[in-house]
N, C-alpha and C positions, 0 to 999 in steps of 0.2 A: 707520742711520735706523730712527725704531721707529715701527709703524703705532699708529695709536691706533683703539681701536672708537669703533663709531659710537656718537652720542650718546644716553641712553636713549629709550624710546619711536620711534626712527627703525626704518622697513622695510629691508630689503636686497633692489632688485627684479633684474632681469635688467639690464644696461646694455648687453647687447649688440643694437646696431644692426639690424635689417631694413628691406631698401631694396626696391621696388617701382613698378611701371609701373601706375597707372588708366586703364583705359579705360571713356570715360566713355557709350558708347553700351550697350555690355554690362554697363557696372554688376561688371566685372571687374577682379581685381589678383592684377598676375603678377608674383611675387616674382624679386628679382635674382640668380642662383645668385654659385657661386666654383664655379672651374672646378677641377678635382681635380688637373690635372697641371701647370699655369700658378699656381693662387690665386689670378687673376683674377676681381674680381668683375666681371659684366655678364649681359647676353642670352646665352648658349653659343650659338655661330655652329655651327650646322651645316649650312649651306648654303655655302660653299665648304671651311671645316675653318680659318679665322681666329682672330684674338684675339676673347674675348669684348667683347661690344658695348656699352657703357657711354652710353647719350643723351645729348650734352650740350647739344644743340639739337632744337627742332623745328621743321619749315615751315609754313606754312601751304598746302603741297602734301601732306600725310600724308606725310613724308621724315622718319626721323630720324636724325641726324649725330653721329656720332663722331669722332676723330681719334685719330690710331693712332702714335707714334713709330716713325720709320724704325729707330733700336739698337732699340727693343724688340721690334721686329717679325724682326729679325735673330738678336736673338738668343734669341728665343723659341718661331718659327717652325720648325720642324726637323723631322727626318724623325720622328724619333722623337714630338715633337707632335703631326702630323698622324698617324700611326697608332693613337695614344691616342685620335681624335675621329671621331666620324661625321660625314659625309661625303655629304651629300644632290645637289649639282650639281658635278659630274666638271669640266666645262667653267670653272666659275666658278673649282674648283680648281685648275683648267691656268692660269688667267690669273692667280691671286695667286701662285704656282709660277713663271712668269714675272717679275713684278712684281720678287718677291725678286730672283731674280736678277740683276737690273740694280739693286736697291735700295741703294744705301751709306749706311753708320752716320747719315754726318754729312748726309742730305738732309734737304727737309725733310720736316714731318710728314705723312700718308697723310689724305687725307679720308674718310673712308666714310657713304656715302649710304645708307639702308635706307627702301625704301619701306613704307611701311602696308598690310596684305591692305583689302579692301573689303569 
């Protein structure tokens, strides 16, 4: 295949994508990372040591919702993950630590709820 340049007079800008959250009371936007050891893009969970957090909903209760595939979480969740990541609520990490555990490939998918600070 042969590329062809672009036509004359055309710019060549960035096409690479940046994604972000507004919030629209602070007039604030909080850009979406990739995670370094996953290349997940999302919020980086560091409040139990999870998959990064990607909104695909939100409530009209300041909730916002992700879904998480159970193989992804399997196979992505590992020990080695979680010592790659900080690790802000011990307790919330004992319970997704658990979760896995009973979790198989084929369930279904994980809801995850995150509320809004106020």
């Amino acid at each position: 295949m042969v590329v062809q340049p672009p036509p004359a007079g055309t710019i060549a800008i960035d096409m690479q994508r940046h994604l972000g959250i507004y919030d629209i009371v602070n007039k604030k936007t909080r850009l979406l990372d990739t995670d370094s050891f996953s290349r997940m893009l999302g919020l980086t969970n560091d409040i139990d040591g999870g998959l990064s957090f990607w909104p695909k909903y939100y409530t009209s209760n300041n909730e916002l919702i992700d879904i998480w595939q159970a193989y992804e979480m399997k196979k992505i969740l590992t020990e080695q993950f979680f010592a790659a990541h900080e690790i802000k609520n011990s307790q919330a990490h004992q319970k997704l630590k658990e979760l896995l555990k009973s979790l198989e490939e084929e369930d279904n998918p994980v809801i995850v709820i995150a509320k809004l600070k106020k």
